[in-house]
C-alpha positions in Angstrom: -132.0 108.5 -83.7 -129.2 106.8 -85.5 -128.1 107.8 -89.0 -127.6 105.7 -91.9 -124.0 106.1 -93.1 -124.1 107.2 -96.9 -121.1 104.6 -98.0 -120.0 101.5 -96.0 -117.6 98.8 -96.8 -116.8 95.8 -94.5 -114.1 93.4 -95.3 -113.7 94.2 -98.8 -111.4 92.1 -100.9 -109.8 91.4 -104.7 -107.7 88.8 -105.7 -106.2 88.4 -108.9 -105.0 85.3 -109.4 -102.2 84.9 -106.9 -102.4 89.1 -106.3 -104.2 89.7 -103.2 -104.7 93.6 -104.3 -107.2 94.6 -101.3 -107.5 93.1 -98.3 -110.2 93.3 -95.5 -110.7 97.1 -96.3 -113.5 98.7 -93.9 -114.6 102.0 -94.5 -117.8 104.2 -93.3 -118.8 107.5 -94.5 -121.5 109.8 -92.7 -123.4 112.0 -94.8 -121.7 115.2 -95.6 -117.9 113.7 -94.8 -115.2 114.8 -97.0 -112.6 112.2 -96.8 -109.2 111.7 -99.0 -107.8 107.9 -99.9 -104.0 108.5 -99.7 -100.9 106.7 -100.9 -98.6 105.8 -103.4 -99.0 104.8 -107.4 -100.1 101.1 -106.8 -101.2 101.1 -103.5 -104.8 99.9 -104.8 -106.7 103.3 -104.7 -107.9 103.0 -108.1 -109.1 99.4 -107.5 -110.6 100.4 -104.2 -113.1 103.1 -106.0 -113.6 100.5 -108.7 -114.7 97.9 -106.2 -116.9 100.4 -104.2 -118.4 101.7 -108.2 -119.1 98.1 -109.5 -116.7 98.6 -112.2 -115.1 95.5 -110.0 -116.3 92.4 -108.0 -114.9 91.9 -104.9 -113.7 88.6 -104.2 -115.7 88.6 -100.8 -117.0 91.9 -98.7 -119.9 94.0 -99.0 -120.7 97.2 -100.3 -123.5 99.3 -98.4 -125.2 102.4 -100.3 -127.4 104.5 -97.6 -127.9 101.6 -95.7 -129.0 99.4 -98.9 -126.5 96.8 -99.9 -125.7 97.0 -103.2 -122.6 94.8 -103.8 -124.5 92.7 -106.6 -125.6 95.4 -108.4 -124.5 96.9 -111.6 -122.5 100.3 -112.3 -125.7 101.6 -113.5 -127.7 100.6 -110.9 -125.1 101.7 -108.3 -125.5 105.4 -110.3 -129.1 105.3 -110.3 -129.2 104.8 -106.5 -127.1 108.3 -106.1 -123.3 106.6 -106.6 -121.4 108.7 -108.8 -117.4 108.7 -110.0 -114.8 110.6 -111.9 -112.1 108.4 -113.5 -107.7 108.7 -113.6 -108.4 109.2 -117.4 -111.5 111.1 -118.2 -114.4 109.0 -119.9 -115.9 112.3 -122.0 -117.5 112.7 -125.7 -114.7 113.7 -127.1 -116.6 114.8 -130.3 -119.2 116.8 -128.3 -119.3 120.3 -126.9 -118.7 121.0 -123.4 -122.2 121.9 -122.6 -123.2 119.4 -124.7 -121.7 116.8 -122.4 -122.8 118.3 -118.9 -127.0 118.5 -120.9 -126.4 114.5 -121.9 -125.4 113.9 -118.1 -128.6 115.9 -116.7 -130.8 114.1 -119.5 -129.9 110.4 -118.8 -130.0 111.3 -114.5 -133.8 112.4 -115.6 -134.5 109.6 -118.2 -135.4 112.4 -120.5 -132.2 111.6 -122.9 -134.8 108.9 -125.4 -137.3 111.4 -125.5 -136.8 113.3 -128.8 -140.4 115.4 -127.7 -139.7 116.9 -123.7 -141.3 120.6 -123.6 -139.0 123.4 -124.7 -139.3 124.4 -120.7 -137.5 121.0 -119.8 -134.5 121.4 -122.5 -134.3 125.1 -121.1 -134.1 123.8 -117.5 -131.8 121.7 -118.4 -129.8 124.0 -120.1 -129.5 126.5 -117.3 -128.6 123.7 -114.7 -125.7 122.6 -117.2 -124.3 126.5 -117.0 -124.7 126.7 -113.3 -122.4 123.6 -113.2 -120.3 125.2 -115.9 -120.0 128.6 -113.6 -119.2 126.5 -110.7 -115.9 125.5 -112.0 -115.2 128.5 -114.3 -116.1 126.5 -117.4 -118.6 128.5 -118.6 -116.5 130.3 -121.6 -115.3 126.9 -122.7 -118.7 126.0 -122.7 -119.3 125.7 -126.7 -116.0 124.3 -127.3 -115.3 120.7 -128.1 -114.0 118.5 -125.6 -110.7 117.4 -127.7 -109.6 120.9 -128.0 -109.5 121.3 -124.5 -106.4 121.2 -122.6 -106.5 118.1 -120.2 -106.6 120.0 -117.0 -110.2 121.4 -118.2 -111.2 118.4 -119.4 -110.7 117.0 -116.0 -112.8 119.9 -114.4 -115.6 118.9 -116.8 -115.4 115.5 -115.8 -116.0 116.9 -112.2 -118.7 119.1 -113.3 -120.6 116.1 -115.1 -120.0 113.9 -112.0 -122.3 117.0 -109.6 -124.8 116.9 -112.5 -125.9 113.8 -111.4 -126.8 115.0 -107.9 -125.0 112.1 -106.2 -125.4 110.9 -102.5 -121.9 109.6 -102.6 -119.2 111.3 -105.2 -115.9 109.7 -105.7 -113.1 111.6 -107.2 -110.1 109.5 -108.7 -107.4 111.9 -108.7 -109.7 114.8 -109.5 -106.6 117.4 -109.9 -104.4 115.4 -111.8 -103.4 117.4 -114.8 -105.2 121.0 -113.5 -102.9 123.6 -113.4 -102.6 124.9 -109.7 -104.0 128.3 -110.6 -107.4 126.1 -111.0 -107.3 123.3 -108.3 -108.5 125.6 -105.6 -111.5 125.6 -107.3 -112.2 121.7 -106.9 -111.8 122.1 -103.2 -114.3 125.2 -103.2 -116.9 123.4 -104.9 -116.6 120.1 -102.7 -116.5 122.2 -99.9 -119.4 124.0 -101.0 -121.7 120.2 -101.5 -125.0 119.9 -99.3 -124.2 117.7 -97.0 -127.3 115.8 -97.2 
């Protein structure tokens, strides 16, 4: 039986005024493909992932999400359906712990983050998910530390840690190692080696 790629794009494109910035950009990922976009500063990465996310409409093209097309829909929508992204500069609560941040992420994937009353069982779930995610990317001892008084390297490996808290279908990673020390960016390849592929 034939599988149902997990991300497709056919003939994507984006104009900007005169700019033609992608052009006729096909691209099909199976389930449980690790792929890398490569090129220069400029070459349109950035806008490709931003296409694919909804954070951009394409100027013609079509966007396919486990087989469902979804190149109308919303950023939201596109999350909810299992689409989740990191970004070049990270898009955290600044003002918030680190667990704090990871706990918001598993609450609004569950719908539970309005409801002031869930069971003390459900906020403890919650809270041992956030540390496995934490421990997954050795976060776990920056865990009750605000995000602004991390260094930027760990603030990008909790932007990667909130982006697996979603459980997405498809994960894009917009320059996921930019600013992480090298001692540490082994450990993004580890845990995106270590994904289900389903």
């Amino acid at each position: 039986f034939l599988t149902v790629p997990a991300l497709q794009v056919e003939g994507l494109d984006r104009s900007f005024g005169a700019l033609h910035v992608t052009r006729d950009v096909n691209l099909t990922l199976e389930r449980g493909a690790r792929c890398a976009l490569i090129g220069p500063n400029g070459a349109g990465k950035t806008t490709l992932i931003n296409l694919i996310t909804g954070v951009l409409k394409p100027s013609s093209g079509s966007v396919r999400l486990n087989g469902e097309d979804v190149t109308g829909t919303s950023q939201a929508e596109r999350a909810r359906r299992g689409l989740a992204r990191t970004f070049q500069s990270n898009q955290l609560f600044r003002g918030l712990t680190v667990l704090e941040n990871i706990c918001m992420a598993i609450g609004e994937r569950d719908g539970h983050n309005s409801n002031l009353w869930r069971s003390a069982g459900a906020r403890r779930e919650r809270l041992d998910e956030a540390l496995d995610h934490l421990e997954s990317l050795r976060l776990v001892d920056d865990s009750l530390k605000l995000i602004r008084n991390l260094p930027y390297g760990r603030q990008r490996l909790v932007e990667i840690a909130i982006a697996l808290a979603q459980r997405p279908r498809v994960l894009l990673l917009d320059e996921p190692a930019a600013g992480v020390p090298s001692s540490e960016s082994h450990l993004i390849l580890d845990v995106v080696a270590g994904l289900d592929p389903d």
